[in-house]
Residue, then its C-alpha position, 0 to 999 in steps of 0.5 A: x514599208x518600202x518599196x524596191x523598184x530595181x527589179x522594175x521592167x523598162x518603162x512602156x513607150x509612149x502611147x502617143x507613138x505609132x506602131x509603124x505602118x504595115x508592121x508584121x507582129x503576133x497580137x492577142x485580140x481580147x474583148x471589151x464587153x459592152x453591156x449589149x447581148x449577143x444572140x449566143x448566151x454565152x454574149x451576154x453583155x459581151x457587145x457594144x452599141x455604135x452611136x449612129x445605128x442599130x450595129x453592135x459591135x465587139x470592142x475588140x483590144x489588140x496587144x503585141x506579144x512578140x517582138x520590139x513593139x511587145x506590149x504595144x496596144x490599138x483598138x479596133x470595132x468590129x460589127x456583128x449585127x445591124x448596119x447596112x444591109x446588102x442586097x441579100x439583106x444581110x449585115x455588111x459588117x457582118x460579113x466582113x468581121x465573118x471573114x476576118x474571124x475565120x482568118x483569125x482562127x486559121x492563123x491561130x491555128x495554123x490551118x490552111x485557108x483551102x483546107x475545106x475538109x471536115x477537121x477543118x470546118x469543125x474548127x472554125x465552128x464557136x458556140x459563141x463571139x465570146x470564145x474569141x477572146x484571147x485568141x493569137x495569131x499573125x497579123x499585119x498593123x497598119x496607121x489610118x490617118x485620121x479624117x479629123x484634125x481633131x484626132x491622132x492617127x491610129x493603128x488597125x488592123x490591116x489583115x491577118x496573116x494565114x499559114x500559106x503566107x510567106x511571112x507567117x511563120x516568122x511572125x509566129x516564131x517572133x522573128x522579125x520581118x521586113x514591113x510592108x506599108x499600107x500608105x492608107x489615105x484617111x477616111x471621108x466621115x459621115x454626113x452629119x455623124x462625128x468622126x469615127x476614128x477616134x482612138x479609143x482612150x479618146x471616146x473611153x473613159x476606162x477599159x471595160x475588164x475583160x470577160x471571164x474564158x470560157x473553156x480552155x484558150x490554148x492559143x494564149x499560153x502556146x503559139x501554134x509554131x511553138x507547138x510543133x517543136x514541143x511535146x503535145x499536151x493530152x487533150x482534156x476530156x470533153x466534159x471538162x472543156x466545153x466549147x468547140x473542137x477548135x478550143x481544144x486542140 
C-alpha cells in the first residue's frame, strides 16, 4: 500500500498564532458535551461543571468557516445555570450567555434585533441548548491578554455581529472587513482560585466529540446571504424535523 499526499490541502497554521484582535469572520459554534445534564432532556451530558462553583457551563468551540483565518479554531464557556446571583436571584451568567444566544440566532438567521413580532419570537424559542450546535453566524474575534504569565493570550468571543450592523453582510458573504480592535486589558483572576483564561488545549486533554444534531441544522450547509441568492429549498414537514421553527426555516 501507498500513500499519494499530492492532493494533501496546505497545512494548517500554527495553533500558537492569534486570530488578530477585533477580527470580523463567519464562525460555527458547536458544543463539547460535558457529561453534567441540562434541564431540557435533549441535554443530557451536553454541559460542563466549572471548578470553583455550582455553574455549568457549554463548552463551546468556535471555527472560522470563511475567509484568510478558515479553519482557525478558540474556545469559549458560557455559563447556563448556577454562579452569582443577582438581585432578582438569577444567574448572571445566564443572562449573559441568554443575550448572546439570541444575538446568535438573530445573526444566523438574518432577523432583525427590533423585530418583536410573533414570526420572529417563535424563532428565538429552542427545546433545548443542544439545538445550538453547529449554528453560524457573524462574529467579531477578539485577543484577551492572559492574567497569568503562565498562560498565552487567547481569542474570544467579542460579539456577534446582528443584520442591522454595517459590517454584516459582508461578513456573511465571506468578504473581507477592515478589523476594528478591542485593546482589552487582561483580566484580575480570582482570589485564591486558579486562572481562568487558560486556552482550552491547556486544561483539556482531548475534545469531547460532538453530540449527535438533532432535527435539521440548515445554517451549517447554507448562510442566511447565501439563501437569498438561491432557489429556496421546501421545508420538511414537521413530523420529519422536530425541534423548533427557527431550525427549519
Amino acid at each position: 500500500m501507498s500513500y499519494d499526499f499530492n492532493d494533501a490541502q496546505p497545512q494548517m497554521m500554527p495553533s500558537g498564532e492569534l486570530i488578530p484582535d477585533g477580527t470580523f469572520a463567519k464562525i460555527r459554534m458547536s458544543i463539547r458535551p460535558g457529561g453534567v445534564n441540562g434541564s431540557a432532556p435533549m441535554d443530557s451530558g451536553l454541559l460542563k461543571a466549572a471548578s470553583e462553583s455550582d455553574a455549568k457551563m457549554l463548552d463551546c468551540e468556535f471555527t472560522v468557516v470563511e475567509g484568510p483565518f478558515v479553519r482557525r479554531k478558540f474556545w469559549q464557556n458560557f455559563t447556563v445555570a448556577g454562579g452569582k446571583l443577582d438581585d432578582k436571584g438569577q444567574s448572571k451568567g445566564w443572562n449573559i450567555s441568554k443575550a448572546s444566544f439570541r444575538a446568535m440566532v438573530d445573526s444566523a438567521l438574518g432577523l432583525n434585533p427590533k423585530d418583536t413580532s410573533d414570526a420572529a419570537k417563535a424563532k428565538r424559542v429552542i427545546q433545548g441548548l443542544k439545538q445550538l450546535d453547529g449554528i453560524t453566524f457573524a462574529a467579531r474575534i477578539m485577543v484577551e491578554p492572559a492574567s497569568d504569565p503562565k498562560y498565552r493570550d487567547q481569542n474570544r468571543l467579542a460579539n456577534v455581529v446582528l443584520p442591522d450592523e454595517a459590517q454584516y453582510a459582508a461578513v456573511m458573504k465571506g468578504e473581507a472587513v477592515d478589523p476594528d480592535p478591542i485593546n482589552a486589558k487582561p483580566r484580575k483572576p480570582s482570589a485564591g482560585a486558579p486562572a481562568q483564561n487558560a486556552p482550552a488545549w491547556a486544561t483539556d486533554a482531548a475534545p469531547a466529540p460532538a453530540p449527535q444534531q438533532t432535527g435539521d441544522v440548515p445554517w451549517t450547509q447554507q448562510s442566511p446571504a447565501q439563501q437569498q441568492t438561491t432557489t429556496q429549498q421546501p421545508t420538511p414537514p414537521a413530523a420529519s424535523a422536530p425541534g423548533p421553527a427557527w431550525l427549519n426555516t
